[in-house]
N, C-alpha and C positions, 0 to 999 in steps of 0.2 A: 546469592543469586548471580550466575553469570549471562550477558547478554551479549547480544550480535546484533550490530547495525549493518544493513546492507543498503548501499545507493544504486540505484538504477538509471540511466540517462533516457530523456527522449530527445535525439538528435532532431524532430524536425521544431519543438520550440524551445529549445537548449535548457531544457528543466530539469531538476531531478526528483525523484523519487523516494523513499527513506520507509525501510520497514526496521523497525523493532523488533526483537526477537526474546523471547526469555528460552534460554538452551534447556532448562528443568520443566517445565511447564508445555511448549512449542508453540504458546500462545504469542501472539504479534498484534502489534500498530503499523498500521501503511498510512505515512503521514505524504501530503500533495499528489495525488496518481494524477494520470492522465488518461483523459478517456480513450486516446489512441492506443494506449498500452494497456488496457483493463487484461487481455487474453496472457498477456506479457505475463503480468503479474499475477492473476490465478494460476498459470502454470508454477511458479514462484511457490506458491501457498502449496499446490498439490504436492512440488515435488522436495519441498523439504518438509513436508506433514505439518505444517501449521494451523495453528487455529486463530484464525483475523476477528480478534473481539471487536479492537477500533479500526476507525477511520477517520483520518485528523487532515484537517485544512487549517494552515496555520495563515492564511491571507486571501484576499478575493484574487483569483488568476486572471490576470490578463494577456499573458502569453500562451495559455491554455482553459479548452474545458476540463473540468474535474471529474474524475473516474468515479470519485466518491459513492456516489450513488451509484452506480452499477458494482461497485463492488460489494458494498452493503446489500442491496438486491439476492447478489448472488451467494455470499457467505455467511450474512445472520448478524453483522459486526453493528456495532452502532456509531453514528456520530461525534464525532465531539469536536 
């Protein structure tokens, strides 16, 4: 199985972003989003055809709110 990690920056709380990719599959993990970048990153998902099972917070953000839930919302993916 080959995979692609992609970072994504958000310049205004200097975070990033990290999706997981499986290139066989097109399934992904969007691990820390930011809620100012939710549209960012479903553009992301439409336009490389992914399918966002997860949604990983790997710490409580205090430089940011979490996209987390709006993107789960919007693509079906779950928690964890």
């Amino acid at each position: 199985m080959d995979h692609d990690v992609i970072q994504l920056f958000d310049p205004e709380s200097s975070t990033f972003t990290y999706f997981l990719v499986d290139r066989d599959s097109r399934e992904a993990v969007a691990i820390d989003s930011v809620d100012r970048q939710v549209e960012r990153d479903l553009l992301l998902v439409q336009r490389l055809d992914l399918r966002l099972r997860y949604v990983l917070e790997t710490h409580a953000h205090a430089d940011h709110s979490t996209g987390a839930g709006h993107l789960r919302e919007r693509t079906g993916a779950q928690a964890a």
